[in-house]
N, C-alpha and C positions, 0 to 999 in steps of 0.2 A: 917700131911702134907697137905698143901692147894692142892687142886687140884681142878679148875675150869671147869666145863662145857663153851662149845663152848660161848655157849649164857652169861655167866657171865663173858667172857673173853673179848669179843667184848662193852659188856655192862659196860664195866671198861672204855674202851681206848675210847666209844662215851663219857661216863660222864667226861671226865678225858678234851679231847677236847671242851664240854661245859665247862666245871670248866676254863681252860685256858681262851677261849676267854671274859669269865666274870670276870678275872682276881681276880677269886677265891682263896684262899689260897688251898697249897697243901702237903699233907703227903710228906716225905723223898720217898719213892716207887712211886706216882705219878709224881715226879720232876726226876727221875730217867728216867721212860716210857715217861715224857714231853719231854725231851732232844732226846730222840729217834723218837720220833715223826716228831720234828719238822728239823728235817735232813729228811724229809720223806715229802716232800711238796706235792708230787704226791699225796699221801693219805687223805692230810687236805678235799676235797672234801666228800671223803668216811664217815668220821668222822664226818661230818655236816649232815649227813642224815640220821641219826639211822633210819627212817618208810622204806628207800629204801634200805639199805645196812643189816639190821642187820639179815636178815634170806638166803642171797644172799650166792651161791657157786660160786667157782671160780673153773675153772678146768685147771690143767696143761697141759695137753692132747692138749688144745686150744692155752697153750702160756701163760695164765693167771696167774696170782702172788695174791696168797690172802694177802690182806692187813692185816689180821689179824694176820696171823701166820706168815708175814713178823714182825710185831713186837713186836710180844709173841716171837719169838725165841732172836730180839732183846735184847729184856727184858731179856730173860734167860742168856744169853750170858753176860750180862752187870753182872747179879747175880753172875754167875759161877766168874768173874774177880774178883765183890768186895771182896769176900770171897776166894780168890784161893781156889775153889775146879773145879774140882780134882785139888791138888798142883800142879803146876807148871802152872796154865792157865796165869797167870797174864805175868808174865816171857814171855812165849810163843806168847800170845796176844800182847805183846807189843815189842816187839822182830820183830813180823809181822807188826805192825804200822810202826817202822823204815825201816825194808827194804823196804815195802810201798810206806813208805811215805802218809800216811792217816790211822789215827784210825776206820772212816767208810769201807777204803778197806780191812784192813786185818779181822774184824769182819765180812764182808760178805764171807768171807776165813773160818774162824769160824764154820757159819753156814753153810757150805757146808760140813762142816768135820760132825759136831753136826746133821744134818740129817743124815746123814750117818748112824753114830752110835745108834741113836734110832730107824733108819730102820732095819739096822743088830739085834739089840737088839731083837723086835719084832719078824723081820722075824724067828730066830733061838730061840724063850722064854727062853732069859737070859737075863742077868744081863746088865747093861751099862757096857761098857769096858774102864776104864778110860783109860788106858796104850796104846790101840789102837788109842782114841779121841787124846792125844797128838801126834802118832805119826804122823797121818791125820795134824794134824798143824805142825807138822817139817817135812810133806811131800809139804805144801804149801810156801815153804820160794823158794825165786828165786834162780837161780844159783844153 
């Protein structure tokens, strides 16, 4: 299982935003993260400056949004869809796009569930709870 450090995660989405604006070719997984990217203009910034951003923390605490794990969780979210895992995300996700009305809203709906569950995970050293993560996204549907 891949599993990246902070610094090879951030070091993917700087090269990934050089590779773009040199209109680089790019793997299937880079065009995947591009497309996420660039729904993310606030960030294009960030990503132009790997010497100032790449060892920078962001803290909540202040209000702050790391751009990073804003779009690693992107990412992941996008992964879980391609592949329904756990089954039924695609369903679910998309399900949220319609009453929506925006595939970027209900995925930020998503990742509010998906932190959750890897914070409960943690907090309590178990397992991911698929059955709960879904139910967190049919606790998100309006009405």
């Amino acid at each position: 299982m891949f599993n990246p450090t902070r610094e090879q995660s951030r070091e993917f989405l700087f090269d990934l935003w050089a590779k773009h604006q040199a209109h680089a070719p790019l793997s299937p997984l880079e065009s995947m993260a591009l497309a996420i990217v660039l729904e993310h203009p606030e960030y294009h910034a960030v990503l132009g400056h790997r010497e100032r951003y790449l060892e920078r923390d962001w803290k909540p605490e202040g209000g702050e949004t790391n751009p990073f794990l804003h779009l690693a969780m992107h990412l992941a979210i996008e992964e879980q869809v391609s592949i329904d895992q756990p089954p039924g995300i695609r369903a679910a996700v998309a399900e949220l796009a319609r009453l929506k009305g925006s595939m970027h809203a209900a995925r930020h709906d998503v990742m509010d569930c998906l932190a959750e569950m890897i914070w409960q995970a943690q907090r309590h050293g178990k397992g991911f709870d698929n059955g709960a993560y879904l139910d967190c996204l049919a606790g998100k549907r309006p009405g």
